[in-house]
C-alpha positions as CSV (number, residue, x, y, z in Angstrom):
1,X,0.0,0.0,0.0
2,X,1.3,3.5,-0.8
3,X,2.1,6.7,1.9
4,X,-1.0,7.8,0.3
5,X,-4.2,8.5,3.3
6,X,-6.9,6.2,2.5
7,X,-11.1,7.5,2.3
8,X,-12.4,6.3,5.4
9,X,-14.5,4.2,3.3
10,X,-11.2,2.2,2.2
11,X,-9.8,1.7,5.6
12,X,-13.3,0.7,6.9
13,X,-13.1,-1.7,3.7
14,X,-9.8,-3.2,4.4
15,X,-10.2,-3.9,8.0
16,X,-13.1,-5.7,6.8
17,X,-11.4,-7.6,4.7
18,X,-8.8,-8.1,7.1
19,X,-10.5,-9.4,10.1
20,X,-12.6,-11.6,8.1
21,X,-9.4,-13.2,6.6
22,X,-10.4,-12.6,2.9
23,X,-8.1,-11.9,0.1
24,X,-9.5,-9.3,-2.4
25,X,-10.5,-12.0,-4.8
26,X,-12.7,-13.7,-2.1
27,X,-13.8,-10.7,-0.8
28,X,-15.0,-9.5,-3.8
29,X,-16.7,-13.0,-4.1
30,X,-18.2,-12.0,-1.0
31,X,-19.9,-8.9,-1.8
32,X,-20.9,-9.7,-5.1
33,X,-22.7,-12.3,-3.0
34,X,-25.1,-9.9,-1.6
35,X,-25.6,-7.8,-4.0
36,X,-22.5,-5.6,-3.9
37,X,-20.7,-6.0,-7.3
38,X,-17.5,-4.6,-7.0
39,X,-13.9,-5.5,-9.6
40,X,-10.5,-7.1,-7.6
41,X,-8.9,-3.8,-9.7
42,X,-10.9,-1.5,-8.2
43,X,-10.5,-2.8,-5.1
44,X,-6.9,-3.1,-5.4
45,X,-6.6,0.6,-6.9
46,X,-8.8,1.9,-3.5
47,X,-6.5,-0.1,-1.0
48,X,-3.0,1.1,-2.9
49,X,-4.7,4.8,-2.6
50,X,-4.3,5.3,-6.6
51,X,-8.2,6.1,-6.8
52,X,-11.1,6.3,-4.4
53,X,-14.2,5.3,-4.7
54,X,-17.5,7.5,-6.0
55,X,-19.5,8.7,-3.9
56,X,-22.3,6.4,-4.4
57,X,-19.9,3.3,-4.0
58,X,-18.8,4.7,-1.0
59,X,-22.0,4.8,0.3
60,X,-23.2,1.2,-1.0
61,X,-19.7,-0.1,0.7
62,X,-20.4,1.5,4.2
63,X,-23.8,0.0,4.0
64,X,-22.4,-3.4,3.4
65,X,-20.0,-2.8,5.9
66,X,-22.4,-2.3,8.3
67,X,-25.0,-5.1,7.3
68,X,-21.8,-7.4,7.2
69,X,-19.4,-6.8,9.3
70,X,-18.3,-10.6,10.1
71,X,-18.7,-12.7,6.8
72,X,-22.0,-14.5,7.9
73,X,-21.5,-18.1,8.3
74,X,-24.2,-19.3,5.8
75,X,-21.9,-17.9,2.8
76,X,-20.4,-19.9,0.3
77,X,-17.0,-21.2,1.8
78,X,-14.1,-18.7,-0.3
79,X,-10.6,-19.5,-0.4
80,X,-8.7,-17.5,2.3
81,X,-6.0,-15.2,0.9
């Protein structure tokens, strides 16, 4: 990850991803799940800090985020990363 700060949105993203134990690919997997299509290069281009993410996508990913915090155990199993 780059010196760059990071949207709140991002951090919030990649501590989720984090303390679920999901690589970008899974999580991704994850989100697209329920309903939250998002690309592994966008994600990877939020978490490096080269681009943020609109403002709508911001505020679909902090919904998520809050409706998911902890990968619910029903979900498909994804590879851990």
């Amino acid at each position: 990850m780059s010196d760059r700060e990071l949207p709140p949105v991002v951090e919030a993203l990649l501590e989720w991803r984090k303390r679920n134990g999901l690589s970008q690919e899974a999580a991704v997997r994850v989100m697209a799940t329920y309903g939250y299509p998002v690309t592994v290069a966008s994600l990877a281009q939020w978490e490096k800090g080269n681009r943020k993410p609109s403002v709508l996508a911001a505020i679909a990913i902090m919904g998520f985020l809050q409706k998911y915090p902890v990968v619910p155990p029903s979900a498909p199993p994804y590879p851990l990363g």
